[in-house]
Biopython code that builds the backbone (N, CA, C, O; Angstrom):
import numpy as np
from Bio.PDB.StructureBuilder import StructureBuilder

atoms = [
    (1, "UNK", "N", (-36.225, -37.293, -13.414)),
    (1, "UNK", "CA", (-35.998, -35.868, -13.323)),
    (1, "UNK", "C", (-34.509, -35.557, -13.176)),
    (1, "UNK", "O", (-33.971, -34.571, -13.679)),
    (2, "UNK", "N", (-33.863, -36.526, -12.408)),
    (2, "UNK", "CA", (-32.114, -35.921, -12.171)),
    (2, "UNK", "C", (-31.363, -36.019, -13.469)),
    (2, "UNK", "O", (-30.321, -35.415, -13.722)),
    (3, "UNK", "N", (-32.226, -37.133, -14.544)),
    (3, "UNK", "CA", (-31.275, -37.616, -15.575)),
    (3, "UNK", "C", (-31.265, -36.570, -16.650)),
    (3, "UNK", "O", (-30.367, -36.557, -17.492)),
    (4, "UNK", "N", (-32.486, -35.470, -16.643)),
    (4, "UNK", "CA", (-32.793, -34.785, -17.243)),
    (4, "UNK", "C", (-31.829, -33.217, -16.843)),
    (4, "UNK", "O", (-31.530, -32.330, -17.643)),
    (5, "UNK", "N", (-31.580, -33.265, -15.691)),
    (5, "UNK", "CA", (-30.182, -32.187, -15.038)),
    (5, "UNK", "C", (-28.680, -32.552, -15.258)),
    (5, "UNK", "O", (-27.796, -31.759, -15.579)),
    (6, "UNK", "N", (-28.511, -34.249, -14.970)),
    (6, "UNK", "CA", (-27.311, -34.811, -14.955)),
    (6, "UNK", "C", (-26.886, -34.790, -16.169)),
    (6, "UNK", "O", (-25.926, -34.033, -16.309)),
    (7, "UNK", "N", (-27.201, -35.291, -17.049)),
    (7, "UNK", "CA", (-27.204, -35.364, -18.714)),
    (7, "UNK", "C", (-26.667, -34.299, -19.061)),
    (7, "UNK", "O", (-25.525, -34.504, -19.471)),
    (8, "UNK", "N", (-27.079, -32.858, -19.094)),
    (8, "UNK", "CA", (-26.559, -31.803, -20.054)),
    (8, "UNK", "C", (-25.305, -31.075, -19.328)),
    (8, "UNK", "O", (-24.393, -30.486, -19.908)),
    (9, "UNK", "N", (-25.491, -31.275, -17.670)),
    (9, "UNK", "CA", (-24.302, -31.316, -16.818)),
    (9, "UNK", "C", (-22.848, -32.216, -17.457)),
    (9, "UNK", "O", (-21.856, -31.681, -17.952)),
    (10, "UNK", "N", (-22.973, -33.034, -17.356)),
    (10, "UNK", "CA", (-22.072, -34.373, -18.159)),
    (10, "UNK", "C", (-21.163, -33.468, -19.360)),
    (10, "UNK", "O", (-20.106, -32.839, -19.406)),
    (11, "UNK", "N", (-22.207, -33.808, -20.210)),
    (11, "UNK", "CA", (-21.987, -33.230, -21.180)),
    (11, "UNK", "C", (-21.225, -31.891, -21.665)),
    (11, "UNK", "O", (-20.386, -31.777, -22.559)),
    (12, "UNK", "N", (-21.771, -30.911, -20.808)),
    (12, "UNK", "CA", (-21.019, -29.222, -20.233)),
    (12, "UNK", "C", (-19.637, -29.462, -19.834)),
    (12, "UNK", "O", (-18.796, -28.769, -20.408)),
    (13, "UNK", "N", (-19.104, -30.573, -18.690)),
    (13, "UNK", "CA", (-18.850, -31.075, -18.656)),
    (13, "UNK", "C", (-17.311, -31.382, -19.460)),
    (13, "UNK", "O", (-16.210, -30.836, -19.397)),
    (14, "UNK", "N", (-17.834, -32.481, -20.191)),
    (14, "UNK", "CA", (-16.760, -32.950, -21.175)),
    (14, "UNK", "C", (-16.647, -31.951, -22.459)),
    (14, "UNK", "O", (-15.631, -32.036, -23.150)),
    (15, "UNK", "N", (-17.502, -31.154, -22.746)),
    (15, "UNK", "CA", (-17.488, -30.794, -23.953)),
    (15, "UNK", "C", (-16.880, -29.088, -23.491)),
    (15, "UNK", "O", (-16.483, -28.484, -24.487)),
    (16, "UNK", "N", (-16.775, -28.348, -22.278)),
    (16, "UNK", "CA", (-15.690, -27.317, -22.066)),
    (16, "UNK", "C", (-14.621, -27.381, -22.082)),
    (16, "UNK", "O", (-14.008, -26.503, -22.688)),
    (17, "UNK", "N", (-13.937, -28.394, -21.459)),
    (17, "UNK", "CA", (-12.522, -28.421, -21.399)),
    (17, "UNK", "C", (-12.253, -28.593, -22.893)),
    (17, "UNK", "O", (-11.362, -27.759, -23.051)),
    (18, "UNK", "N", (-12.434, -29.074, -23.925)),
    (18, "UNK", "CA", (-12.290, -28.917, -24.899)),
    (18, "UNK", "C", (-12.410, -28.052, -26.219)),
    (18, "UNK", "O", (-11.949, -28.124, -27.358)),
    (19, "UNK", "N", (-13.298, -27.149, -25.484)),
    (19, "UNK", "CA", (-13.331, -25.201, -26.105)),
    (19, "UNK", "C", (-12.143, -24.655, -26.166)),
    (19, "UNK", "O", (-11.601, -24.314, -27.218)),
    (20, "UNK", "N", (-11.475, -24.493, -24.600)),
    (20, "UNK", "CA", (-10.643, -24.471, -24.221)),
    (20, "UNK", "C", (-8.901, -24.680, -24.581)),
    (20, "UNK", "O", (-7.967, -24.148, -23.981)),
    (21, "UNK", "N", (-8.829, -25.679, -25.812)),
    (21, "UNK", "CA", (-7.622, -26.045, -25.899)),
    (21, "UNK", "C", (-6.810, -24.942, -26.903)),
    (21, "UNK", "O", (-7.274, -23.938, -27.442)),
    (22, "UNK", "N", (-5.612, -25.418, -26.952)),
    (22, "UNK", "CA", (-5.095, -24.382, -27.577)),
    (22, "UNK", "C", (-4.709, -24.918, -28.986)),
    (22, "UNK", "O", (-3.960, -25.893, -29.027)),
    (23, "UNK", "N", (-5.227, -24.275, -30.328)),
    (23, "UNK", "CA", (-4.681, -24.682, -31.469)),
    (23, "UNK", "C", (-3.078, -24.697, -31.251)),
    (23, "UNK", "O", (-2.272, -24.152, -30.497)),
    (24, "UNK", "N", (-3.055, -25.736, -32.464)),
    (24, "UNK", "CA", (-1.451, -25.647, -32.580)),
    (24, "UNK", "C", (-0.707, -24.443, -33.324)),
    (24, "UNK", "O", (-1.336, -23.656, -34.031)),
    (25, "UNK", "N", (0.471, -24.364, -33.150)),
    (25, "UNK", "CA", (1.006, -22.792, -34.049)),
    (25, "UNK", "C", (1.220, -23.385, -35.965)),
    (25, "UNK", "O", (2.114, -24.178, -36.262)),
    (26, "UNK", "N", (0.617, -23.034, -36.615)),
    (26, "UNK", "CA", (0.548, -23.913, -37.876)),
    (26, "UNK", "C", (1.439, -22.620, -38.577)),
    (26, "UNK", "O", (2.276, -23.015, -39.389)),
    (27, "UNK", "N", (1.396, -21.531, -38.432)),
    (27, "UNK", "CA", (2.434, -20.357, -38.903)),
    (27, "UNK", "C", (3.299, -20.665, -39.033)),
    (27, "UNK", "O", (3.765, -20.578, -40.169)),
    (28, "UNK", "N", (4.349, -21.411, -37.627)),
    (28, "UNK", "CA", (5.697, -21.223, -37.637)),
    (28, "UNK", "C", (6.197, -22.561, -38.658)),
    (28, "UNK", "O", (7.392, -22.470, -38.939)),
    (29, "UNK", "N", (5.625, -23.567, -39.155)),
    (29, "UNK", "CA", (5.669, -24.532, -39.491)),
    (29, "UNK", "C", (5.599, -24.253, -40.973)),
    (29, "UNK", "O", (5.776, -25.190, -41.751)),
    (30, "UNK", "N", (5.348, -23.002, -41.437)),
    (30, "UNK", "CA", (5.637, -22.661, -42.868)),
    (30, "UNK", "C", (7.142, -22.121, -42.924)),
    (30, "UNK", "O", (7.684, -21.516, -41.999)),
    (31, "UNK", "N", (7.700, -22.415, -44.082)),
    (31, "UNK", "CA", (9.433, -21.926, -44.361)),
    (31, "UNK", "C", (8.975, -20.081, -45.069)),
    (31, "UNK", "O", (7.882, -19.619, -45.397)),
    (32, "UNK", "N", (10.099, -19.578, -45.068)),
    (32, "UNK", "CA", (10.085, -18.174, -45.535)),
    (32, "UNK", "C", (9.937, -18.205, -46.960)),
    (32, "UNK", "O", (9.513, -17.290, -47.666)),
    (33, "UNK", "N", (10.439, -19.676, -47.424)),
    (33, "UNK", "CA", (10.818, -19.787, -49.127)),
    (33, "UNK", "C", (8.900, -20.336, -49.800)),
    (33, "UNK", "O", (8.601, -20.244, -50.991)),
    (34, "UNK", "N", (7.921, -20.848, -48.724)),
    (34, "UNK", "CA", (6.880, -20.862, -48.578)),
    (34, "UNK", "C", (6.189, -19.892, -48.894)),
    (34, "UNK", "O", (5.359, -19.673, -49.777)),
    (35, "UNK", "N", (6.658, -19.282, -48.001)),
    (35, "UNK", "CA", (5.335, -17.632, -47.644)),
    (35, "UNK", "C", (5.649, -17.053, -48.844)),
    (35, "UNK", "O", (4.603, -16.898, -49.473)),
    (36, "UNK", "N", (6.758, -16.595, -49.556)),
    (36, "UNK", "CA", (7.088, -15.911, -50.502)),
    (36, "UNK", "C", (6.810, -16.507, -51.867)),
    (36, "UNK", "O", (6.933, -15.782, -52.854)),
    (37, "UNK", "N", (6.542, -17.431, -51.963)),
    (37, "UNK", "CA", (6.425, -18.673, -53.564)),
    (37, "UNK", "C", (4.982, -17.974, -53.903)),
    (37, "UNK", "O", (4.054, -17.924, -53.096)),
    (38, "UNK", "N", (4.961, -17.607, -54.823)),
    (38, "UNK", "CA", (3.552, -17.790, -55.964)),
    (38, "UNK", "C", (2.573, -18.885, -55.532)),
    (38, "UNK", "O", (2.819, -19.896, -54.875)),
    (39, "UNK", "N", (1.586, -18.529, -55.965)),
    (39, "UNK", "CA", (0.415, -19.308, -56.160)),
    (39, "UNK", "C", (0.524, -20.359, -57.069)),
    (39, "UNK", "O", (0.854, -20.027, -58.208)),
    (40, "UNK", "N", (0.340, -21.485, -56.866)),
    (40, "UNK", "CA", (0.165, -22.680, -58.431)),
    (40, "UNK", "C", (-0.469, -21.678, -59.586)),
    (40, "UNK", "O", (-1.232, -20.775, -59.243)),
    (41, "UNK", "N", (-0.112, -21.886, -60.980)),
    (41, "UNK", "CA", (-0.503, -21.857, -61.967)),
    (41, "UNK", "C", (-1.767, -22.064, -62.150)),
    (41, "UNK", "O", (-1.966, -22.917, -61.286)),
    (42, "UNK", "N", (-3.174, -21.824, -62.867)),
    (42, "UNK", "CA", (-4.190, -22.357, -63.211)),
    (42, "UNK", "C", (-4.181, -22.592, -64.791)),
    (42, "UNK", "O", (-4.149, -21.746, -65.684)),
    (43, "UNK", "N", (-4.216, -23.933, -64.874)),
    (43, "UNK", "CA", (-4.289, -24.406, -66.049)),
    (43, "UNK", "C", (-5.729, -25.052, -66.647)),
    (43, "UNK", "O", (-6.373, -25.980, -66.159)),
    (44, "UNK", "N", (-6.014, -24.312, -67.791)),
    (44, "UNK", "CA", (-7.408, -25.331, -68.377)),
    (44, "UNK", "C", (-7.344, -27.146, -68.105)),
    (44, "UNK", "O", (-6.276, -27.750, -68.194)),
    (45, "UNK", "N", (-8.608, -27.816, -67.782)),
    (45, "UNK", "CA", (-8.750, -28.974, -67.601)),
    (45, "UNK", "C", (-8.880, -29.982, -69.132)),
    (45, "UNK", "O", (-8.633, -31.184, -69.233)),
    (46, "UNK", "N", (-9.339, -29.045, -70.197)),
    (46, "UNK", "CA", (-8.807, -30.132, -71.408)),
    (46, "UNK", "C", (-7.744, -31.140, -71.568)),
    (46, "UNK", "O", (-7.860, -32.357, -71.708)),
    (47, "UNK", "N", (-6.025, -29.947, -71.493)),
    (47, "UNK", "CA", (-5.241, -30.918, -71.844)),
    (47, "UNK", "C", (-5.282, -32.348, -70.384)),
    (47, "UNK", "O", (-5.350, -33.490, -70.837)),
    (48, "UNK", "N", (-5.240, -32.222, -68.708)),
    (48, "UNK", "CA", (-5.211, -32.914, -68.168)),
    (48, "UNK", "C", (-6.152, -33.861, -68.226)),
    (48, "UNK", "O", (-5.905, -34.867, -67.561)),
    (49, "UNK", "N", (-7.328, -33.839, -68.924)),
    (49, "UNK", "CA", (-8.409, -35.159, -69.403)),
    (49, "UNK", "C", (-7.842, -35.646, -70.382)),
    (49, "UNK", "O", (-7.758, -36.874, -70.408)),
    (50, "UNK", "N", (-7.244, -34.829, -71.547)),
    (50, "UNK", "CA", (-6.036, -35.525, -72.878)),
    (50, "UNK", "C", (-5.295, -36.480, -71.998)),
    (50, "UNK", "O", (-5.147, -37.599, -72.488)),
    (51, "UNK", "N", (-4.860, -36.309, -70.958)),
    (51, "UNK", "CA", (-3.057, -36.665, -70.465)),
    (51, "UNK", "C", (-4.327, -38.155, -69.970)),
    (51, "UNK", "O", (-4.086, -39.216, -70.547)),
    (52, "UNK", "N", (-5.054, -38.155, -69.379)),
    (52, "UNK", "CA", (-5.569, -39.219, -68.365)),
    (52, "UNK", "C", (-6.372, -40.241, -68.862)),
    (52, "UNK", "O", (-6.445, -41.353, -68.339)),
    (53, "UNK", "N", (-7.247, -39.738, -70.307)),
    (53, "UNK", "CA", (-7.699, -40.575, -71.232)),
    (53, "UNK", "C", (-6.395, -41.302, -72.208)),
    (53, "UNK", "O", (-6.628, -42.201, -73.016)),
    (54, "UNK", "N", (-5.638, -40.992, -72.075)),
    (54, "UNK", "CA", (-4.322, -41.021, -72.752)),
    (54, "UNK", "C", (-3.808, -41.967, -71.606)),
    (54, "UNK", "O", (-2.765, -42.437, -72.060)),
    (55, "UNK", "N", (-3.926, -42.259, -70.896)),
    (55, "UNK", "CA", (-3.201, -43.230, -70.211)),
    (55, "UNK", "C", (-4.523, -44.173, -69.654)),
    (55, "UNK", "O", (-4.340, -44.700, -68.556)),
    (56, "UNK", "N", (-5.353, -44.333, -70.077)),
    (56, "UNK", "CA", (-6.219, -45.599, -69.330)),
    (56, "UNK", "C", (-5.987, -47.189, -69.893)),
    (56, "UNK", "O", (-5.330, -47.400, -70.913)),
    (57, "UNK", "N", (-6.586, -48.239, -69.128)),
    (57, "UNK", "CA", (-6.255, -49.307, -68.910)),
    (57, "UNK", "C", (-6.283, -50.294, -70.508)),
    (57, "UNK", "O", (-7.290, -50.302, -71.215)),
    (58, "UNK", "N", (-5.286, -50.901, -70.792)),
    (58, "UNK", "CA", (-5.413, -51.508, -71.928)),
    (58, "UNK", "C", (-6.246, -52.588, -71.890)),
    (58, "UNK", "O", (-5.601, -53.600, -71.618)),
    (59, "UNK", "N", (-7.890, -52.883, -72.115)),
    (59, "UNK", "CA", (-8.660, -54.036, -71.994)),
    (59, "UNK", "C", (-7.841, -55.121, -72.662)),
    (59, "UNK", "O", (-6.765, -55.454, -72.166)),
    (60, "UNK", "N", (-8.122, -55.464, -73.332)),
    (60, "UNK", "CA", (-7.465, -56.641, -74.014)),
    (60, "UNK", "C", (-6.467, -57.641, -73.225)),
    (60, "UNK", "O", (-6.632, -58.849, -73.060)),
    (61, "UNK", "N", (-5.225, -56.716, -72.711)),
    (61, "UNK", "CA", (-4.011, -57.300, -72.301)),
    (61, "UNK", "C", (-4.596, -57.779, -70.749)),
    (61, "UNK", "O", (-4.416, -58.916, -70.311)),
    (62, "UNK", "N", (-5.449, -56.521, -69.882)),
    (62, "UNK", "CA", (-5.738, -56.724, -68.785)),
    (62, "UNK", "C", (-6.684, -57.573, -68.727)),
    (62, "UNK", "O", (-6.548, -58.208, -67.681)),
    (63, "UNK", "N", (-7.649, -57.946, -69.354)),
    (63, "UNK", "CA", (-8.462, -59.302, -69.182)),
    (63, "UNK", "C", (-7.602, -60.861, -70.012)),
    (63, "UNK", "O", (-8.158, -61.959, -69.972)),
    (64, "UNK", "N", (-6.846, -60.749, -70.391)),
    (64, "UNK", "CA", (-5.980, -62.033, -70.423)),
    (64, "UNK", "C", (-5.074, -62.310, -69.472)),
    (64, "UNK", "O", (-4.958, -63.442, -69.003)),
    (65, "UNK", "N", (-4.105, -60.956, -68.980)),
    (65, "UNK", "CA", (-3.951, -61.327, -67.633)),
    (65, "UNK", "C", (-4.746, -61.501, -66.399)),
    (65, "UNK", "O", (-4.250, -62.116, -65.455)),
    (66, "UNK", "N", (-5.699, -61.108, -66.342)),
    (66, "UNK", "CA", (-6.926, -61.743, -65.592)),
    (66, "UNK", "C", (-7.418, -62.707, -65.892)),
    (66, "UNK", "O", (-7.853, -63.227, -64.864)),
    (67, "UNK", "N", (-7.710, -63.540, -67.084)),
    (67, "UNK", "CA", (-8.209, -64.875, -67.087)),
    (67, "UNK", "C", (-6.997, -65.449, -66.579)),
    (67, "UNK", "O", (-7.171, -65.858, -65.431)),
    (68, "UNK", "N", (-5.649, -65.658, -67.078)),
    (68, "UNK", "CA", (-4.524, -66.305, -66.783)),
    (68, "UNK", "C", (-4.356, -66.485, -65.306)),
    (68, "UNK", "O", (-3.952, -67.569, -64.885)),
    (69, "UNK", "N", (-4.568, -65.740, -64.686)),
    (69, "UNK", "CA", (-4.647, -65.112, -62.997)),
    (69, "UNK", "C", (-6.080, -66.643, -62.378)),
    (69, "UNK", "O", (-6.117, -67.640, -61.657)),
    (70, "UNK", "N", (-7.042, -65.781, -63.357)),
    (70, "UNK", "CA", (-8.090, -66.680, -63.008)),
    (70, "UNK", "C", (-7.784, -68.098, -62.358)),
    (70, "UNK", "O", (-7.868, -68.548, -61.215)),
    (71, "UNK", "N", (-7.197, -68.851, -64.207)),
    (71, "UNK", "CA", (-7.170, -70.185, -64.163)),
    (71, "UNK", "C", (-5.954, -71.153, -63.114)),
    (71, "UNK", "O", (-5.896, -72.304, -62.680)),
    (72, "UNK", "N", (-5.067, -69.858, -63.043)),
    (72, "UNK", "CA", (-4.118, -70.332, -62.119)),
    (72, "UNK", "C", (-4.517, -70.866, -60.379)),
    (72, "UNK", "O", (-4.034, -71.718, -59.633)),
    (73, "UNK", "N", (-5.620, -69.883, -60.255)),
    (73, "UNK", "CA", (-6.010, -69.746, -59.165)),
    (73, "UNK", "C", (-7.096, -71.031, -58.670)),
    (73, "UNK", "O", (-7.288, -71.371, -57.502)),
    (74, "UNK", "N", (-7.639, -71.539, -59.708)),
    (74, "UNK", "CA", (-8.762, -72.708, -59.804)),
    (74, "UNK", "C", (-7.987, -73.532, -60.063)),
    (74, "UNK", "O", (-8.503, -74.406, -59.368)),
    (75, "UNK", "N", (-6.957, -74.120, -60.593)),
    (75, "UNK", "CA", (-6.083, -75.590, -60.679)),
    (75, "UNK", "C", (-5.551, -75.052, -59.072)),
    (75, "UNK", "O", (-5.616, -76.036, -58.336)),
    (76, "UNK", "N", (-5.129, -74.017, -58.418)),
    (76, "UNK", "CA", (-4.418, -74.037, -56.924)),
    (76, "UNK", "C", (-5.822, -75.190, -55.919)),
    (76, "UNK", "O", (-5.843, -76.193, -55.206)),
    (77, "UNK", "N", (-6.994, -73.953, -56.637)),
    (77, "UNK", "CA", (-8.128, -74.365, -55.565)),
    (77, "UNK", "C", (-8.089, -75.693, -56.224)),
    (77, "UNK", "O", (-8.811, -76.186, -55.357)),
    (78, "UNK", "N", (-7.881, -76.607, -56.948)),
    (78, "UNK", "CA", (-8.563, -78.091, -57.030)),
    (78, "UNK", "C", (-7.397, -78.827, -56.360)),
    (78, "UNK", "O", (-7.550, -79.684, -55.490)),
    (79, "UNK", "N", (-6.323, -78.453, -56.802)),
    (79, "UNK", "CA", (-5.179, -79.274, -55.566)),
    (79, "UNK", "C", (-5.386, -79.214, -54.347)),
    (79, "UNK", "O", (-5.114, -80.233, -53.713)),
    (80, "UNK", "N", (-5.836, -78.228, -53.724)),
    (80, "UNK", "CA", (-5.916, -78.132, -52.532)),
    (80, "UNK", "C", (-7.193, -78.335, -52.059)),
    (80, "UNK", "O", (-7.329, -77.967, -50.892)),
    (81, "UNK", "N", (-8.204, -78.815, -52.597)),
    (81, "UNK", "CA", (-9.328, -79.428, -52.668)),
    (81, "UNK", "C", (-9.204, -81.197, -52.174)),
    (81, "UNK", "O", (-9.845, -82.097, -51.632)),
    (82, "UNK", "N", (-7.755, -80.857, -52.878)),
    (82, "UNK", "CA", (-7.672, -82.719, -52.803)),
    (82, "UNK", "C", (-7.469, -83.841, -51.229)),
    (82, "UNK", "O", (-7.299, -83.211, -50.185)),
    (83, "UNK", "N", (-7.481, -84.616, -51.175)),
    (83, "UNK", "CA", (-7.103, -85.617, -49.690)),
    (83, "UNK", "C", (-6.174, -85.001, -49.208)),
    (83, "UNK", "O", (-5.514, -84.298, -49.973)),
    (84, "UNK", "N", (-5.821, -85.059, -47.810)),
    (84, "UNK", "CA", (-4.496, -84.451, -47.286)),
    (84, "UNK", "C", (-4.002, -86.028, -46.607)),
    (84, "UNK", "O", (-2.847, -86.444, -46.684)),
    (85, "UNK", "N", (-4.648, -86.450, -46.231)),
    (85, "UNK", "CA", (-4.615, -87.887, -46.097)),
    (85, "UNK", "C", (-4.569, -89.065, -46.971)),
    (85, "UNK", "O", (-5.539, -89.332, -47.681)),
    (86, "UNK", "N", (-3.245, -89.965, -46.967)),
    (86, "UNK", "CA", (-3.483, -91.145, -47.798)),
    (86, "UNK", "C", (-4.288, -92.408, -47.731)),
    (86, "UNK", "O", (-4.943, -92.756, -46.748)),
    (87, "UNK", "N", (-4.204, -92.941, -48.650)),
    (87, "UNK", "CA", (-5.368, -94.263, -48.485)),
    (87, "UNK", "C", (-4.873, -95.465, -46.746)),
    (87, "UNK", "O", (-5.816, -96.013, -46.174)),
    (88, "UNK", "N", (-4.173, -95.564, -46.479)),
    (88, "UNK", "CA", (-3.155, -96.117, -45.093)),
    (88, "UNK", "C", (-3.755, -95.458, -44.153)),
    (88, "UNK", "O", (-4.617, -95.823, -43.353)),
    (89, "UNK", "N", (-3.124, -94.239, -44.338)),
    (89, "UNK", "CA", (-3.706, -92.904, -43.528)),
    (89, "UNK", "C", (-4.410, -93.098, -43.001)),
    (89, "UNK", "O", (-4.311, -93.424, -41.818)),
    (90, "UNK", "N", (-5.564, -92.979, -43.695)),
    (90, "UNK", "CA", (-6.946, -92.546, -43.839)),
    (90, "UNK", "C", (-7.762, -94.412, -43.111)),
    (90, "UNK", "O", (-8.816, -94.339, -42.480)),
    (91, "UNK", "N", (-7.328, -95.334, -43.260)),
    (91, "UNK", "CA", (-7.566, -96.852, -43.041)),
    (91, "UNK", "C", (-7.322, -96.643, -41.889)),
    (91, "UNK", "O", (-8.295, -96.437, -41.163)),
    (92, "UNK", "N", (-5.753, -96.611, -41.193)),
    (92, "UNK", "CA", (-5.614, -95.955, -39.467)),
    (92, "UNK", "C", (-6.657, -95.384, -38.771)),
    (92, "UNK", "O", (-7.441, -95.945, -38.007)),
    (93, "UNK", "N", (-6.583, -93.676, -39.245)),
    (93, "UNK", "CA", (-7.465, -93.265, -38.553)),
    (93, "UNK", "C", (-8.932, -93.471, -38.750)),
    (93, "UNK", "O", (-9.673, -92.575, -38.345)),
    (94, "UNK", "N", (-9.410, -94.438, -39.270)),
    (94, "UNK", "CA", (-10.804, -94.746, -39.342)),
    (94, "UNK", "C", (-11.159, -96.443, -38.323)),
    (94, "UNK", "O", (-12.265, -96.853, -37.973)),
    (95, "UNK", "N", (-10.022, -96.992, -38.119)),
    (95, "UNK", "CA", (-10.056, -98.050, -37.484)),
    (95, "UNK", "C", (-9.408, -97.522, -35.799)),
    (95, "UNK", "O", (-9.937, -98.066, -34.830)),
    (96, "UNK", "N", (-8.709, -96.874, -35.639)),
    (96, "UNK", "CA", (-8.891, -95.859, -34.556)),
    (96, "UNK", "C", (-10.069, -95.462, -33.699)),
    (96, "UNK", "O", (-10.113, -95.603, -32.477)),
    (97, "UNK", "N", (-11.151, -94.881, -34.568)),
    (97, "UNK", "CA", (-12.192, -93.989, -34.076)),
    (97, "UNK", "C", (-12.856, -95.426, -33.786)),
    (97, "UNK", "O", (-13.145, -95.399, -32.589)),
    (98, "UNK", "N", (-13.204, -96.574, -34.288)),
    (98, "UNK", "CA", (-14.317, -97.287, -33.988)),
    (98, "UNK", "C", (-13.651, -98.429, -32.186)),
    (98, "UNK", "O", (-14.425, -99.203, -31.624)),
]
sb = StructureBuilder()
sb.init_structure("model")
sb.init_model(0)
sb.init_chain("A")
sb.init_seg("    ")
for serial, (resi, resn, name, xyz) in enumerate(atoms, 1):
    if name == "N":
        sb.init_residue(resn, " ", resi, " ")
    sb.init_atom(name, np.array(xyz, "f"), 0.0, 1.0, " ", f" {name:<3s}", serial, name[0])
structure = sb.get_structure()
């Protein structure tokens, strides 16, 4: 029964003091050369789909530099795949452990 009083208390609570606050002044933070400027232009969306289809990704070039990328990356991974330890090395620390 108290949790059912305490609860929305709590809550009242934390969630007034925060009614409470004061926005920031976002007015003064505009320039005069602001307030006075025009509205943007509205321009039809044709030509900007022209401009953006007009610049998309060249397949061809970008999947050869991606395979190239690829293969570079798989000869890294097989070197580093390899022993880090030499055959000596590797004779030591195995006559060590026993």
């Amino acid at each position: 029964m108290t949790h059912r009083i305490l609860l929305p208390l709590c809550l009242a609570a934390l969630t007034l003091p925060a009614a409470c606050t004061q926005f920031p002044a976002l007015d003064s933070r505009a320039t005069p050369e602001l307030l006075a400027s025009d509205y943007p232009a509205i321009v039809p969306v044709d030509p900007l789909l022209a401009k953006a289809e007009a610049g998309q990704v060249n397949i061809p070039q970008t999947e050869s530099g991606l395979t190239s990328r690829v293969e570079r990356l798989q000869a890294r991974a097989a070197r580093l795949r390899g022993s880090v330890l030499s055959g000596s090395e590797k004779q030591r620390l195995s006559q060590g452990l026993q």
